[in-house]
C-alpha positions as CSV (number, residue, x, y, z in Angstrom):
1,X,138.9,69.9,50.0
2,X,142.7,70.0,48.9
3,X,145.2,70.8,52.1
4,X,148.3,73.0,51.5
5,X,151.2,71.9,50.0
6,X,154.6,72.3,51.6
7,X,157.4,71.9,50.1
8,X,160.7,71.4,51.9
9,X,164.3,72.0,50.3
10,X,167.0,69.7,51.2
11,X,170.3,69.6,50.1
12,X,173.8,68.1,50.8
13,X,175.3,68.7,53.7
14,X,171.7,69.4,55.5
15,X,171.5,69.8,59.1
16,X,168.8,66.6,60.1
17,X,167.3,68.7,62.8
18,X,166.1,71.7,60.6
19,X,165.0,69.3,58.1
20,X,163.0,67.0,60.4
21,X,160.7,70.0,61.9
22,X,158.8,70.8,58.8
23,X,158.6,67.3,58.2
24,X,157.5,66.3,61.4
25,X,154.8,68.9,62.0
26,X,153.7,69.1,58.5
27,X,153.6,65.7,58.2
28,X,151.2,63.0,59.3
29,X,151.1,63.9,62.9
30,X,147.8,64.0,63.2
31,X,146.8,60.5,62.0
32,X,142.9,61.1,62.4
33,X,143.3,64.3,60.5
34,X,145.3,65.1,57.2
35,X,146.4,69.0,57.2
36,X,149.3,69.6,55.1
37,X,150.5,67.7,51.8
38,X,154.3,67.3,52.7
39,X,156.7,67.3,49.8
40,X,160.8,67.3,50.0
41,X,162.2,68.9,47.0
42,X,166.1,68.4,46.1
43,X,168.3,71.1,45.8
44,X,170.8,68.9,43.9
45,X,170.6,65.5,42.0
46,X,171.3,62.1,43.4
47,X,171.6,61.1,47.6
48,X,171.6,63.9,49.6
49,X,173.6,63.3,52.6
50,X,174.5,65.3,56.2
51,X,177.5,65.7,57.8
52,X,176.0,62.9,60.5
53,X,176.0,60.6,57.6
54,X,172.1,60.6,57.3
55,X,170.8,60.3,53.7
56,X,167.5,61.7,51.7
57,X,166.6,61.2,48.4
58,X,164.3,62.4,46.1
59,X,162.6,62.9,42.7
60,X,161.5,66.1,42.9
61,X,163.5,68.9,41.6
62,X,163.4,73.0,42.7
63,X,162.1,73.1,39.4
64,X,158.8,72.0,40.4
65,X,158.3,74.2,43.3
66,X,155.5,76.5,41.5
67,X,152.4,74.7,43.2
68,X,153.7,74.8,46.4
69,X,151.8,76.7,49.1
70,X,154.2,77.0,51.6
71,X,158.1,76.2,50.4
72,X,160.6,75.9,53.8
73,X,164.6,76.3,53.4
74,X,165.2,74.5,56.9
75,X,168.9,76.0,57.6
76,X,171.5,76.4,55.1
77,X,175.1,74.7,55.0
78,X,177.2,77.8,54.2
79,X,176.3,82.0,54.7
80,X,179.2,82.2,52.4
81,X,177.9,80.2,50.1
82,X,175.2,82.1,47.4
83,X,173.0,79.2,46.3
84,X,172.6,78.6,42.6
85,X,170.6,81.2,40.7
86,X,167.7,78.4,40.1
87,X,166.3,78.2,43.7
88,X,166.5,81.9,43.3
89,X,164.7,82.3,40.7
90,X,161.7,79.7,41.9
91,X,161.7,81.5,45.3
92,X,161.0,85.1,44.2
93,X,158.4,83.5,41.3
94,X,156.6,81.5,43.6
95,X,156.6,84.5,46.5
96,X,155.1,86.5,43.6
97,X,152.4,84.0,42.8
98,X,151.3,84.6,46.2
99,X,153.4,81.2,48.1
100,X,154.5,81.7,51.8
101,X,158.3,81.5,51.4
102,X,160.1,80.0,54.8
103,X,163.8,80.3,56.0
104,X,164.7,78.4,59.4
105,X,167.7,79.6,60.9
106,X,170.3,80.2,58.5
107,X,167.7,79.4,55.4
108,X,167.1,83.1,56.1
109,X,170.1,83.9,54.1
110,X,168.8,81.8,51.4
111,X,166.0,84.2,50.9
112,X,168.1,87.4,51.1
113,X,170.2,85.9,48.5
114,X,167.4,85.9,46.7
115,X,166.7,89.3,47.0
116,X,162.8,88.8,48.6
117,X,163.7,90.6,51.7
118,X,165.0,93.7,50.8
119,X,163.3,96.3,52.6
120,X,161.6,93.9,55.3
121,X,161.9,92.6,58.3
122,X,163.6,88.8,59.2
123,X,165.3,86.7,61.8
124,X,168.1,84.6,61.9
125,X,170.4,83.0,64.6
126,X,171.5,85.3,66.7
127,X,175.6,84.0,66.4
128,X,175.5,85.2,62.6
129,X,173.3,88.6,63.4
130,X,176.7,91.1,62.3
131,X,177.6,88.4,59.5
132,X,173.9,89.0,58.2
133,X,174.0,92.7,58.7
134,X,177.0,92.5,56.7
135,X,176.0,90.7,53.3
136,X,172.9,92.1,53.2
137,X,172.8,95.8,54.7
138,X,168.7,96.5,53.4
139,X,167.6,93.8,55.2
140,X,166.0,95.1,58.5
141,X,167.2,92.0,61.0
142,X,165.1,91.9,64.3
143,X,167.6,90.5,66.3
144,X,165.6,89.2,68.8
145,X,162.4,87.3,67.7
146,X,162.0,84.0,67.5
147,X,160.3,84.4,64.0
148,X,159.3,87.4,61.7
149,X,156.3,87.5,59.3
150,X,156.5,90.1,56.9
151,X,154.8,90.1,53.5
152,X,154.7,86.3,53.4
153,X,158.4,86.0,54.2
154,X,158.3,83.9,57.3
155,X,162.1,83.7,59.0
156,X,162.8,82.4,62.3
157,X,165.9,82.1,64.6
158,X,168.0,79.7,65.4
159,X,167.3,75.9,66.0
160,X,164.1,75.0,68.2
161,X,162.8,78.6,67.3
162,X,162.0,76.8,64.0
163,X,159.3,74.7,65.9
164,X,158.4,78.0,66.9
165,X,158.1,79.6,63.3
166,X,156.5,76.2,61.8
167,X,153.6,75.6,64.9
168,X,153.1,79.8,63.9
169,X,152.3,78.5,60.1
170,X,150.0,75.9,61.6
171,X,148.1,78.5,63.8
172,X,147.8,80.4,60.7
173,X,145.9,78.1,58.6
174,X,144.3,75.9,61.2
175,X,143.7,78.0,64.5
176,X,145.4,78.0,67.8
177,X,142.6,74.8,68.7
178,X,144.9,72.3,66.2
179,X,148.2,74.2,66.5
180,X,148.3,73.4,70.7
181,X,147.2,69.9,69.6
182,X,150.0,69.3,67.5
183,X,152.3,71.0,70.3
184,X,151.0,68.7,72.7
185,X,151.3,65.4,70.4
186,X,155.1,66.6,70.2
187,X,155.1,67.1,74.1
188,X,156.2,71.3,73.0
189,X,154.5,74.2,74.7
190,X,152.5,75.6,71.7
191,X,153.9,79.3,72.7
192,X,157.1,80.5,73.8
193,X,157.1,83.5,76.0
194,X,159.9,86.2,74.8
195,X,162.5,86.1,71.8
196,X,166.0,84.8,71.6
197,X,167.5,87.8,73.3
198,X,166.9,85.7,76.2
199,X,169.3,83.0,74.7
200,X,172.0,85.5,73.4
201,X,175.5,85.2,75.4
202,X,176.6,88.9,75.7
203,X,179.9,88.8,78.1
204,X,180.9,91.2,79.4
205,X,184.5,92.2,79.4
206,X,186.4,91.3,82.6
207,X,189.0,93.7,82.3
208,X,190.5,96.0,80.1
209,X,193.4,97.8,79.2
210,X,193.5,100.5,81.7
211,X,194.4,99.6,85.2
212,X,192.4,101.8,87.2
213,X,190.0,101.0,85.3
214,X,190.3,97.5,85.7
215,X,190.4,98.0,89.6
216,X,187.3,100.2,89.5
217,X,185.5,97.1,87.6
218,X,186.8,94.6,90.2
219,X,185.7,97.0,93.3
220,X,182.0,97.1,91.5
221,X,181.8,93.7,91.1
222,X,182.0,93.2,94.8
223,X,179.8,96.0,95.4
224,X,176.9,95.6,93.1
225,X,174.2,95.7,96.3
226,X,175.6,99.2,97.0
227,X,174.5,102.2,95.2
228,X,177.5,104.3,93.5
229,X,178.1,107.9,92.6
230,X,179.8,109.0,89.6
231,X,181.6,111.5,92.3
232,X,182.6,108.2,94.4
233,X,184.0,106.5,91.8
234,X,185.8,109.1,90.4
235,X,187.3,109.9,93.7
236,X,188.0,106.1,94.1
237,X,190.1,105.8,90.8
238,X,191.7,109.7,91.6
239,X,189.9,111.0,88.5
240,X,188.2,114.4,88.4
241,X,184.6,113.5,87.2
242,X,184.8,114.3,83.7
243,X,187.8,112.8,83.4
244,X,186.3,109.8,84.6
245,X,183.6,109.2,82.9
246,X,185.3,109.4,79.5
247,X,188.1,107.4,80.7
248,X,185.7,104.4,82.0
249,X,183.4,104.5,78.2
250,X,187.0,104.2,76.3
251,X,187.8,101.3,78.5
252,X,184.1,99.5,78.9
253,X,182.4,101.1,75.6
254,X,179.6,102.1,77.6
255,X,178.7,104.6,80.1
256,X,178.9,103.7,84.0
257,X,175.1,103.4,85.0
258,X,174.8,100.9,81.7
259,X,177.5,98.7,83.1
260,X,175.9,98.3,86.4
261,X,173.0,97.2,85.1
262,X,174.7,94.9,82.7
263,X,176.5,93.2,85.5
264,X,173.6,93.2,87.9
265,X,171.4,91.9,85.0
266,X,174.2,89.3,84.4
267,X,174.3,88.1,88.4
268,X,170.6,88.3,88.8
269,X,170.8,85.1,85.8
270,X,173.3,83.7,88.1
271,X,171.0,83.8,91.4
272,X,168.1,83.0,89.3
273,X,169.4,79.9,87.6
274,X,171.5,78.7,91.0
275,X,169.1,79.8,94.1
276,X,166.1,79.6,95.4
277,X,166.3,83.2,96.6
278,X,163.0,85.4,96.0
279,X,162.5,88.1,93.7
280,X,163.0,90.5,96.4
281,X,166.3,89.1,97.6
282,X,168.0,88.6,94.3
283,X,166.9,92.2,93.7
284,X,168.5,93.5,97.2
285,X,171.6,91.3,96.5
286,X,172.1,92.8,93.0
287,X,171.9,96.2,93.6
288,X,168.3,97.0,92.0
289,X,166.7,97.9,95.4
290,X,163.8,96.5,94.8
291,X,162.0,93.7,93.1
292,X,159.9,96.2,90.6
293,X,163.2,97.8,89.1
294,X,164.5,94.4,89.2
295,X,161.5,93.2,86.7
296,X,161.5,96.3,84.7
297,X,165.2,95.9,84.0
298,X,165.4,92.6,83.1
299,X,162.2,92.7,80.7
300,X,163.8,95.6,79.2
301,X,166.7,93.9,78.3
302,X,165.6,90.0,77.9
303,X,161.8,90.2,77.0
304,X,160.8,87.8,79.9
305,X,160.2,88.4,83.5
306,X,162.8,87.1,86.4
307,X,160.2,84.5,87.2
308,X,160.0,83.6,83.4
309,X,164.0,83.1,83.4
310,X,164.2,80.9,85.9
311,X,161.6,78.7,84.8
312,X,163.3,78.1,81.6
313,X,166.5,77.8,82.8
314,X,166.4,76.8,86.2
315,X,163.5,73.7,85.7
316,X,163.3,70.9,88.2
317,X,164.6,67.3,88.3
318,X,161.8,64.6,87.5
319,X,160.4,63.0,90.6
320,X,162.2,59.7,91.9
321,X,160.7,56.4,90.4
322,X,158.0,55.4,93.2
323,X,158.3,59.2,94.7
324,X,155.0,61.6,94.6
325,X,155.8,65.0,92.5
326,X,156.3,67.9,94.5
327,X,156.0,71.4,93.9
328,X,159.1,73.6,94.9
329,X,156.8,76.5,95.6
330,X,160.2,79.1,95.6
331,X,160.6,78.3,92.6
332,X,157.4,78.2,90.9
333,X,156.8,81.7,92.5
């Protein structure tokens, strides 16, 4: 029985990470079992070469693409740059012969260059989300998955959310029983919890350009375990209420309640990452009250649990050579 072909677009200036994760997952991972036939396809003539100074090369034009099952753009060099009309072209004629069409990361762009996503749902990395929204307007970006499927247009975010997208194309064709395999060949979990909202640095202002405003901001930050009034803090910053409240969105951009839980959202990562404080304390420390509201918040805004967060960002140190594992039981609560 034939296996899928995949076909994999380099290109000069190629980033070696996004190319080698189609080539190491549809590749000959699995010695004792051949799934995928892996093909790299260039997007120009002659040696292609990164900026690292690593070089591919290969006979195979984008002129051949037509048999391919799957075809992967793994990044792209420029999202200024519209490719040449030629990988265009093959892309929306092999997507209409019924061929999965892939874009890791910035190879997203490639396809909406193209025109295939017009009026469907992708991802891309989260840094370039307004540059996206810019070129291409009909595009409907989902900001924070880690990978979109929509109508055979298969898009993923940014970096190792492409090992993400590709195990996903795996568990398509071959089941969840050979996709964990392969995850666990590459030492991977074979499923990540939540999207890359949890990834996304949002700052938040420190100041701004209204004093009071500014001293408000740095009063709240030292009182974030209190609860606050809109009457109290208007009093504080000798504001009538109204006044207030239009005074502090013009300064912040967002209303007051928003802001606390932006910054108690914000210091609850802090705690998370740096203590081994419980649920319940980071919660009373933050100003959430309790540790529901606390997990209800921070799904809301991150897609993963407190617990969740600080297990991917927190981790533990490897045991000392000769030294029995432990479990730190705080922080695998």
């Amino acid at each position: 029985m034939s296996v899928p072909l995949v076909a994999v677009v380099a290109f000069n200036h190629f980033s070696p990470f996004h190319l080698a994760v189609p080539c190491i997952i549809f590749g000959d991972l699995l010695h004792e079992q051949k799934l995928f036939e892996l093909r790299i396809y260039a997007y120009e003539p002659g040696m292609l070469r990164s900026n690292e100074g690593l070089r591919v090369e290969s006979s195979l034009s984008v002129d051949e693409l037509a048999q391919a099952d799957i075809i992967i753009v793994p990044s792209w060099r420029d999202p200024a740059e519209k490719p040449d009309q030629s990988i265009l072209d093959a892309l929306v004629a092999a997507h209409a012969r019924g061929s999965q069409i892939v874009g890791l990361c910035l190879g997203t762009y490639v396809l909406a260059y193209a025109g295939l996503l017009k009026n469907h749902k992708a991802a891309t990395h989260w840094e370039f989300e307004q540059d996206f929204i810019r070129r291409f307007p009909d595009v409907n970006l989902d900001s924070n998955a880690l990978y979109v499927d929509d109508d055979r247009l298969i898009t993923s975010a940014g970096t190792a959310a492409g090992i993400d997208c590709c195990l996903y194309l795996v568990r398509q064709r071959y089941g969840s029983v050979i996709a964990n395999k392969l995850a666990r060949r590459m030492v991977i979990p074979p499923y990540r919890e939540g999207g890359q909202a949890q990834f996304i640095e949002r700052p938040i202002p420190v100041s701004t350009q209204d004093i009071r405003i500014n001293t408000l901001l740095d009063y709240l930050r030292n009182h974030l375990n209190q609860v606050h009034s809109l009457d109290e803090l208007a009093q504080y910053s000798k504001m009538s209420r109204r006044t207030f409240t239009r005074q502090f969105f013009k300064a912040t951009g967002m209303p007051v309640g928003e802001w606390l839980i932006a910054e108690r959202i914000q210091l609850s990562q802090e705690l998370l990452e740096s203590t081994a404080l419980s649920i319940d304390a980071i919660a009373e420390q933050t100003g959430f009250q309790s540790a529901a509201s606390l997990r209800q918040h921070f799904k809301h805004r991150l897609d993963v649990t407190p617990s969740e967060w600080r297990k991917t960002f927190q981790g533990k140190q490897p045991p000392a050579v000769g030294t029995p594992a432990t479990l730190d039981e705080s922080i695998a609560k």
